[in-house]
C-alpha positions as CSV (number, residue, x, y, z in Angstrom):
1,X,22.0,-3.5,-22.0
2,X,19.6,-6.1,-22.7
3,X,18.7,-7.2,-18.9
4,X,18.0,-3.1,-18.4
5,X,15.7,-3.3,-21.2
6,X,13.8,-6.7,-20.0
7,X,13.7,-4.5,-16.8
8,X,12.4,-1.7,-18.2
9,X,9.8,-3.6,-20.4
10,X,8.8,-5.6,-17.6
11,X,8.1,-2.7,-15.4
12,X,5.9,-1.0,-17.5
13,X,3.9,-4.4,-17.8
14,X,3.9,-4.7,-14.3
15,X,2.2,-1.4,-13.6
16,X,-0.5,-1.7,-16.7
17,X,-1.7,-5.0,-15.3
18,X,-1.4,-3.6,-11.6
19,X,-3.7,-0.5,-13.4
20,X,-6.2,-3.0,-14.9
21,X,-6.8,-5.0,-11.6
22,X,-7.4,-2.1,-10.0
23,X,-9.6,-0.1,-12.4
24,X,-11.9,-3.9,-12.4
25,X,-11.7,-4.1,-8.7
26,X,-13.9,-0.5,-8.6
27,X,-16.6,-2.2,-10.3
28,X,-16.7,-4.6,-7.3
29,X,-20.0,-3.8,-5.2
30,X,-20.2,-3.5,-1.6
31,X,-21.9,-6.4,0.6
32,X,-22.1,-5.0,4.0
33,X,-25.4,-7.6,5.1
34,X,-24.6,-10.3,8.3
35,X,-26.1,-12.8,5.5
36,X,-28.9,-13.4,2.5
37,X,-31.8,-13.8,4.8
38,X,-34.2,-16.8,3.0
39,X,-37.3,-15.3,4.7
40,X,-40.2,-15.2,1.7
41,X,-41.7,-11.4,2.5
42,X,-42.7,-9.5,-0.5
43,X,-45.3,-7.3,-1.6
44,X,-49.0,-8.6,-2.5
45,X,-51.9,-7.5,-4.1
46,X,-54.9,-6.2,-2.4
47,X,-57.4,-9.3,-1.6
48,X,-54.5,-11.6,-2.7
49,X,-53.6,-12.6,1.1
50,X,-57.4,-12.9,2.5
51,X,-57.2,-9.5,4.2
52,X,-61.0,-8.6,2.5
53,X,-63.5,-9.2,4.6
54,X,-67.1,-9.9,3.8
55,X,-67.9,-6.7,5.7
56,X,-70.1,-4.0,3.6
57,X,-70.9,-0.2,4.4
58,X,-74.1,1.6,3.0
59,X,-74.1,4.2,0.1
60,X,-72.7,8.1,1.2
61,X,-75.6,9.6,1.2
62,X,-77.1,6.2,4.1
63,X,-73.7,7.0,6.0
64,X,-74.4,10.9,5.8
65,X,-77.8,10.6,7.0
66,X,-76.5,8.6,10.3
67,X,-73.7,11.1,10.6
68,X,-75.9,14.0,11.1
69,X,-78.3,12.0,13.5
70,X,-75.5,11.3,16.3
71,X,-72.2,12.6,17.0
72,X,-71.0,8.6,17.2
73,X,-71.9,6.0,14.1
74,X,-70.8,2.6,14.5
75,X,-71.0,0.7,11.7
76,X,-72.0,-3.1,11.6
77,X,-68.6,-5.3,12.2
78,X,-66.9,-1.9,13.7
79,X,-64.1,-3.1,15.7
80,X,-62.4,0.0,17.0
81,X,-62.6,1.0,20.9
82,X,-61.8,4.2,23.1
83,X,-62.1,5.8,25.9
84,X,-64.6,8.0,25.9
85,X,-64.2,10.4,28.8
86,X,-60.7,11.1,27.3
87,X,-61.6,11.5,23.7
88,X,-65.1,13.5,24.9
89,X,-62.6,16.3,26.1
90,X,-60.9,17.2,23.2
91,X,-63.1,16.0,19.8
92,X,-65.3,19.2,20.5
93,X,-68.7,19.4,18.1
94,X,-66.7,16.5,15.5
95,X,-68.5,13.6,14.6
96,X,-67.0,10.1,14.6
97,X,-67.7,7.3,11.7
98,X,-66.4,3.8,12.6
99,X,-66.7,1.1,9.8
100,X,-64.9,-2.4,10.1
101,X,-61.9,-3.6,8.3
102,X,-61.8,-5.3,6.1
103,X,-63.1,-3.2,3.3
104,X,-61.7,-2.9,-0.6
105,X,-60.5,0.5,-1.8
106,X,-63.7,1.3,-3.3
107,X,-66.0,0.6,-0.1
108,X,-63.2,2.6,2.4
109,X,-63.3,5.5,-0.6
110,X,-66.9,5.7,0.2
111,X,-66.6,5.9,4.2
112,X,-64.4,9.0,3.2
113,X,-66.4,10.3,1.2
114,X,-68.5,11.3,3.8
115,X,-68.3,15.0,4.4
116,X,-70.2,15.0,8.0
117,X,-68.3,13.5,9.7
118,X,-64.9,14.8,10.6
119,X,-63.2,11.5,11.6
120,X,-63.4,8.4,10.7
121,X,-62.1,4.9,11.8
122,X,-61.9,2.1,9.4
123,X,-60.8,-1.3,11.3
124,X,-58.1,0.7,13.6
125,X,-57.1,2.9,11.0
126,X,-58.1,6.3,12.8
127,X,-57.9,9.7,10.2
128,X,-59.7,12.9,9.5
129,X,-59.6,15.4,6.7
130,X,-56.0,15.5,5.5
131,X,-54.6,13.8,8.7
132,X,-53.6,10.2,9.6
133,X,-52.9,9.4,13.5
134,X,-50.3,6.4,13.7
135,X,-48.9,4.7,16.9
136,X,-45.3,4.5,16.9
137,X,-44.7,2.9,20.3
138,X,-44.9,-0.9,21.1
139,X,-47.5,0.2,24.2
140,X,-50.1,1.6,21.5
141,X,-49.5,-1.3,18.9
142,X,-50.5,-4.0,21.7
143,X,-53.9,-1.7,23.0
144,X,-54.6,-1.1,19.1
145,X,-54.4,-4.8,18.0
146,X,-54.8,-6.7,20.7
147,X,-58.3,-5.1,22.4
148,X,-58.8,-2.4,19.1
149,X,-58.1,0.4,21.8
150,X,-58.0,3.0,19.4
151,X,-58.0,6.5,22.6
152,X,-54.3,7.9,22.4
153,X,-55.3,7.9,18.0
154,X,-58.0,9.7,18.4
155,X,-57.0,12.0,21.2
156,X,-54.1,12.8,19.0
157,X,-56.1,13.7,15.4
158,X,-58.9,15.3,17.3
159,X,-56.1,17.9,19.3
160,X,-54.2,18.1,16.1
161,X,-57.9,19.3,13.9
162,X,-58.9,21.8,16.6
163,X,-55.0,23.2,16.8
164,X,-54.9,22.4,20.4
165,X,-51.8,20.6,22.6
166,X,-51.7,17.1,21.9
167,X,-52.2,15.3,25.7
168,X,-49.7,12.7,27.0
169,X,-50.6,9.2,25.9
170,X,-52.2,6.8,28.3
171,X,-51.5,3.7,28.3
172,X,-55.0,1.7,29.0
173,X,-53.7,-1.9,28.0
174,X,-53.3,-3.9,31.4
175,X,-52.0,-7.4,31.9
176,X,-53.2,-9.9,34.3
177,X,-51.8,-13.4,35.9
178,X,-53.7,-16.4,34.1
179,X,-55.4,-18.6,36.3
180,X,-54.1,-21.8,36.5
181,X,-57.5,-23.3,34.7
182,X,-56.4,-21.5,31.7
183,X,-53.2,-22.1,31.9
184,X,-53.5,-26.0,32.2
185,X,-55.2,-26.8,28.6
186,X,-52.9,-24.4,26.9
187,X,-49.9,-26.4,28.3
188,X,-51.4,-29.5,27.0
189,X,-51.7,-28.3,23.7
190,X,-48.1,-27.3,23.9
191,X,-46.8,-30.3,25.0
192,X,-48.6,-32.5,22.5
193,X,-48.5,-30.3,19.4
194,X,-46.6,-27.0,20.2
195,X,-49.4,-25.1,18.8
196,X,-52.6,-24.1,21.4
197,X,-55.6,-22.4,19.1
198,X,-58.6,-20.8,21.4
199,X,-62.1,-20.8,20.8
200,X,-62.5,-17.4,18.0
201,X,-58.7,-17.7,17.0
202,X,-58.2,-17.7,13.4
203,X,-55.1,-19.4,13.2
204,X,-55.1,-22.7,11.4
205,X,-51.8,-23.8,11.5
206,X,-48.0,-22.6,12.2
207,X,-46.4,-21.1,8.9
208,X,-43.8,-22.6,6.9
209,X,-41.7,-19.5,7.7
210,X,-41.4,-20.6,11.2
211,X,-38.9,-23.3,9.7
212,X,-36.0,-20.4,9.4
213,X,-37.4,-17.9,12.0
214,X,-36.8,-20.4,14.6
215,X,-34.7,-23.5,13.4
216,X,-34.9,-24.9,16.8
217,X,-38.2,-25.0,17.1
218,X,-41.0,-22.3,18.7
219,X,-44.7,-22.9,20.8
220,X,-47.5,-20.9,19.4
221,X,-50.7,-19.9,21.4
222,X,-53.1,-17.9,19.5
223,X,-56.1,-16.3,20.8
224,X,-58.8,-13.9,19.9
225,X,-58.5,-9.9,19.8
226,X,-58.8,-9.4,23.5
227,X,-62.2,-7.7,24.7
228,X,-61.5,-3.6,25.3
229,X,-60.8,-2.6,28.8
230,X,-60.5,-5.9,30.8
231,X,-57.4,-6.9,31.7
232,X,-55.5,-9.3,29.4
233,X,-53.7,-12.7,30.9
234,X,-50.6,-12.5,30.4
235,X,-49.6,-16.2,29.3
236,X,-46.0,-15.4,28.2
237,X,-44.4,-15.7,32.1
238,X,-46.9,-18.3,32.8
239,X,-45.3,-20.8,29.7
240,X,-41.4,-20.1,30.2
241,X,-41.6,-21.5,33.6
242,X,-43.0,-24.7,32.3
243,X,-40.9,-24.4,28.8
244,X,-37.8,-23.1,30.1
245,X,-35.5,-22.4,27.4
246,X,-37.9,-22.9,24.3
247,X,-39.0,-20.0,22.3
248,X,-42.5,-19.0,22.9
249,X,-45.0,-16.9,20.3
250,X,-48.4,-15.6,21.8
251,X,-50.5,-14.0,19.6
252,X,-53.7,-11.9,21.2
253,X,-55.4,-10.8,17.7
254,X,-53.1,-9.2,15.2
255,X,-50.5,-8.5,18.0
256,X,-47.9,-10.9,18.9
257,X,-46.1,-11.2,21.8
258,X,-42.4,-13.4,21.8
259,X,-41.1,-14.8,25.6
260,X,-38.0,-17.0,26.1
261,X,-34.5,-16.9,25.2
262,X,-32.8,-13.3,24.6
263,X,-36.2,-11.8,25.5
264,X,-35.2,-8.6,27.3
265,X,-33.8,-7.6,24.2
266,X,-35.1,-9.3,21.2
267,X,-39.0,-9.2,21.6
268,X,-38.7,-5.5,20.9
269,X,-36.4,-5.3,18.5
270,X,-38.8,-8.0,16.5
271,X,-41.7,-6.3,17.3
272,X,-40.6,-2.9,16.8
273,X,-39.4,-3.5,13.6
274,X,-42.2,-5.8,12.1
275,X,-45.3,-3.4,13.6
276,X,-43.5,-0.2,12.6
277,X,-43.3,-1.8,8.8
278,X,-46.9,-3.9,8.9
279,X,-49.1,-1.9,11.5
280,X,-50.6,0.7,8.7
281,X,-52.3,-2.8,6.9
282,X,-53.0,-4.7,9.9
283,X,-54.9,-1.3,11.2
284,X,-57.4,-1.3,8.1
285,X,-57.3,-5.0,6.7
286,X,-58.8,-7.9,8.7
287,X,-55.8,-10.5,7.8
288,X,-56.0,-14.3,9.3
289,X,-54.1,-14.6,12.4
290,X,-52.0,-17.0,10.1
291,X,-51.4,-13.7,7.6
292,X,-50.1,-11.7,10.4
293,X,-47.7,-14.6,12.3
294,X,-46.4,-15.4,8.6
295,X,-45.3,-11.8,7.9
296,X,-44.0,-11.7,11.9
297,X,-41.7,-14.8,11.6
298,X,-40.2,-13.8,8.4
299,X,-39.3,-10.3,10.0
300,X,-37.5,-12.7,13.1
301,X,-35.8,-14.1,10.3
302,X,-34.7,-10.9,8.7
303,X,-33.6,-10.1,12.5
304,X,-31.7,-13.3,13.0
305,X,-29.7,-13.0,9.4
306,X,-29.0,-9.3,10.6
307,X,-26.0,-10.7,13.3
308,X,-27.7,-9.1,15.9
309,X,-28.7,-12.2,18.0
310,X,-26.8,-15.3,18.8
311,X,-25.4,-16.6,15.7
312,X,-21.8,-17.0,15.4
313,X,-20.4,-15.0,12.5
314,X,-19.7,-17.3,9.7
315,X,-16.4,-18.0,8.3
316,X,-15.1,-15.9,5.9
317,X,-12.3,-16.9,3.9
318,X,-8.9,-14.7,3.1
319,X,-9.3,-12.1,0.3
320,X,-6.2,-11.5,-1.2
321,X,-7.2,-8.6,-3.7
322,X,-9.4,-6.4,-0.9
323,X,-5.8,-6.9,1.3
324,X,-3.4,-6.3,-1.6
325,X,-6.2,-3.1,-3.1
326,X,-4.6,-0.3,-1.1
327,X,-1.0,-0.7,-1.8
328,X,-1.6,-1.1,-5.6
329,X,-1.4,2.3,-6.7
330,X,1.5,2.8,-5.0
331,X,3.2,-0.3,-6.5
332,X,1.3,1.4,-10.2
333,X,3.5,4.3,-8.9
334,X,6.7,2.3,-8.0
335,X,6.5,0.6,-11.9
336,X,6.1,3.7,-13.4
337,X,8.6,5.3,-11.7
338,X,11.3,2.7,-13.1
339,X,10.0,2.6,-16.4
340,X,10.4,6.0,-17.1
341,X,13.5,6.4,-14.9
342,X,15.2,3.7,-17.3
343,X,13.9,5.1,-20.6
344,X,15.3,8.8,-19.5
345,X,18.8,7.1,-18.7
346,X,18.8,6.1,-22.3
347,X,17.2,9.4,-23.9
348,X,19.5,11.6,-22.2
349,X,22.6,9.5,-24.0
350,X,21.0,11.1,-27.0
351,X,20.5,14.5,-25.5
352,X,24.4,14.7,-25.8
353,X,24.8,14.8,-29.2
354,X,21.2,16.2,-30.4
355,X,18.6,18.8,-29.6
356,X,14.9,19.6,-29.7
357,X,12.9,16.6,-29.8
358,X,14.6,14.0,-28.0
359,X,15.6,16.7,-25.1
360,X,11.8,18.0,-25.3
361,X,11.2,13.7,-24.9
362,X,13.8,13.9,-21.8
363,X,12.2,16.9,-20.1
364,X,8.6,15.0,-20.2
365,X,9.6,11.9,-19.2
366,X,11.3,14.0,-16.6
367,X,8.6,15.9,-15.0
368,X,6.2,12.5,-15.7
369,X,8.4,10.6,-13.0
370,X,7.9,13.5,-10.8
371,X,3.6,14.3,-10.8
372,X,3.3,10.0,-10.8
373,X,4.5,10.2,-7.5
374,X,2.1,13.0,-6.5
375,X,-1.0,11.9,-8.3
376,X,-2.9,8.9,-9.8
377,X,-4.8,11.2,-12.1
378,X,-5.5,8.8,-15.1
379,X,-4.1,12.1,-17.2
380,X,-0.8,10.7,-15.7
381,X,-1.6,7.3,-17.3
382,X,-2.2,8.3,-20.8
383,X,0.8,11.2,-20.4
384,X,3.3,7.6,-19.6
385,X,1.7,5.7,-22.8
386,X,2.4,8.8,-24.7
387,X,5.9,9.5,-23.9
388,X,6.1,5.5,-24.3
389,X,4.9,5.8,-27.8
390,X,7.0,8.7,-28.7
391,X,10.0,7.1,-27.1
392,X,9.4,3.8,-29.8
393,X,9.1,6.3,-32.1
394,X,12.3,8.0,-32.2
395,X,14.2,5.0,-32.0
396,X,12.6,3.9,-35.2
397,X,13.4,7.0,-37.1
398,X,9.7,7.5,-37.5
399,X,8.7,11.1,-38.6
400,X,9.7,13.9,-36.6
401,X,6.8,15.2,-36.7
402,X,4.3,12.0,-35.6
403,X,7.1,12.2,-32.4
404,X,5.9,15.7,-31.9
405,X,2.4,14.4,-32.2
406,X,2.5,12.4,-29.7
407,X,4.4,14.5,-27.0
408,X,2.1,17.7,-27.7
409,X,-0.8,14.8,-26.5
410,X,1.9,14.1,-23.8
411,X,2.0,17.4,-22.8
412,X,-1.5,18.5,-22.3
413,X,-2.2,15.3,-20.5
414,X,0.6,16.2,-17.6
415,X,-0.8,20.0,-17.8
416,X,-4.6,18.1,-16.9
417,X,-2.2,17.1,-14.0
418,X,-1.0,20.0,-13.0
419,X,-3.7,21.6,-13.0
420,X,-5.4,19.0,-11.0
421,X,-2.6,19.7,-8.2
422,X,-2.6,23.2,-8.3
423,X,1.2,23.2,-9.2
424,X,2.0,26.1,-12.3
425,X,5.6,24.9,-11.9
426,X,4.5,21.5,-13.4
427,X,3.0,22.7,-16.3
428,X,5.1,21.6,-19.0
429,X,6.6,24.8,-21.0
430,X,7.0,26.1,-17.2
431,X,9.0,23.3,-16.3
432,X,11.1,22.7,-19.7
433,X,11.8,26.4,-19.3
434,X,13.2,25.9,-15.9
435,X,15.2,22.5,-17.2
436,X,17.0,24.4,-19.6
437,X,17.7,28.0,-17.6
């Protein structure tokens, strides 16, 4: 008698603390990243990251004036190019204010400000009336910051004002074979320093965030935003075959190009996802070459912590309690299923000799074992404690009517149940009724 009771007991303390890990184990969140990347992104103020220029424009009414004089104003430090022939077609009888980049929020809120003219280009940042045109291929992010082409932008806003078919894009940006005079000092600089700055470059120096963007090591050529429709050397191919194997970062303005290992598939995955983030700023702001490769290399580090490109999955040790968490409510189940089994062996002893309460106890505990098996409900939780309670209870003499107490609670707990199944035959006056016929 006493080892079925130090079985009983134990069971029921088996499945409360198999509840309890459980119910904690929910709480768990969900870490589905490749890793915590340590690249130092985040959001600045505007003028915090020297992306003001010293660049003015004039009042409204100055800008007006010039507006309505030519269908084409160009403000002083404009740095915006198109094709003319193509944008001529389809910008009909609008007029066109360029203004450099550069500018705070109160001097851009001026350029639109003015009424006249019907589009306006601040930096690269091309818009018009309610309408904002954006690149969203890597072929118009490299024309846009790397010669301030600026056609496919305009070509789109102008067709989308007028409520005409948007033409195909065009791509205008050509490359060209350096010449092996420029490639020669660049080299140098590479070999000596790993960093080659050309005359009108504004990079200083490499960033600190190259440390975990490329742990190996990288070369970095920067040169000025190339001039607009002259074709643009190409250094990239030129550098691998004398750097074979060594990770290469050209930048031509504000756009950077990447050449070396895994480069088929990871200079656009970089690029794409840093330009499709960054290129709204870098359109209207005039950030320091150093700005722009900063931001770059800690999206390559972002890629890098992502899994995608060669780094070996770390190790990750054995988690017992993710393994073990599907098989606990069933072993929740199993407990409960021998706790209550045991403590209806012993109640229906009683049921012999006695009637009402301790057979309504029997028939509960009865149809309890049954719905645990069918639901994990937590109705079916507090419905077990209940009948536990009730059980103690009765074997203490205690009131009859706290026992009835507790197994009306029990009661409407297992009916929660079976409702929650869809099953009338659990409900509990269905099922006593059907015990007893």
């Amino acid at each position: 008698m006493a080892r079925t009771g130090w079985l009983r007991w134990g069971s029921l303390g088996v499945a409360v603390l198999v509840l309890v890990v459980f119910l904690v184990a929910q709480r768990q969140s969900v870490d589905v990243s490749y890793g915590q990347s340590p690249s130092s992104s985040g959001t600045v103020e505007e003028g915090s990251a020297g992306e003001l220029s010293d660049a003015t424009v004039p009042s409204v009414e100055e800008m007006s004036a010039l507006v309505k004089a030519s269908p084409v104003v160009r403000l002083p430090g404009s740095t915006a190019y198109w094709d003319e022939a193509r944008v001529n077609a389809v910008i009909g009888d609008a007029h066109i204010l360029v203004a450099p980049p550069g500018l705070d929020e109160a001097e851009r809120g001026r350029v639109r400000d003015v009424e006249e003219a019907g589009i306006r280009v601040i930096g690269t940042e091309v818009t018009g009336g309610a309408y904002q045109a954006t690149a969203d291929t890597l072929p118009d992010w490299r024309a846009q910051f790397a010669t301030g082409d600026v056609t496919n932008l305009l070509v789109t806003l102008a067709a989308g004002i007028a409520k005409r078919p948007t033409p195909p894009d065009v791509d205008g940006f050509r490359w060209r074979e350096p010449t092996a005079a420029e490639v020669e000092p660049v080299a140098a600089d590479l070999r000596a320093s790993g960093l080659h700055v050309a005359a009108g470059a504004t990079l200083a120096k490499v960033p600190d965030s190259a440390k975990t963007a490329f742990p190996d090591g990288a070369l970095y050529v920067a040169l000025p935003r190339q001039p607009y429709g002259e074709p643009v050397p190409n250094f990239g191919p030129a550098l691998v075959k004398l750097f074979p194997d060594k990770p290469i970062v050209v930048l031509y303005g504000e756009w950077i190009e990447y050449h070396g290992p895994r480069e088929a598939d990871f200079a656009s995955v970089a690029a794409a996802s840093f330009y499709g983030q960054a290129a709204d700023r870098i359109s209207r702001y005039a950030y320091p070459q150093g700005n722009v490769l900063h931001a770059y290399l800690n999206r390559v580090t972002d890629v890098r912590y992502a899994g995608l490109f060669d780094r070996p999955l770390p190790y990750v040790p054995l988690d017992p309690l993710r393994v073990a968490l599907p098989a606990l409510p069933w072993l929740f189940a199993a407990c409960a299923a021998v706790f209550l089994a045991l403590s209806a062996t012993s109640l229906r002893r009683k049921a012999f000799t006695t009637t009402g309460t301790p057979a309504r106890l029997a028939g509960l505990t009865a149809l309890a074992i049954e719905v645990s098996g069918l639901s994990h409900d937590p109705s079916v939780v507090r419905g077990i404690a209940k009948l536990t309670a009730a059980s103690e209870a009765l074997a203490e003499n205690l009131p009859d009517q706290h026992v009835r107490g507790l197994l009306d609670g029990a009661s409407r707990d297992l009916d929660e149940v079976a409702r929650a199944l869809g099953r009338n035959d659990y409900l509990s006056d269905v099922y006593l009724r059907g015990r007893v016929a």
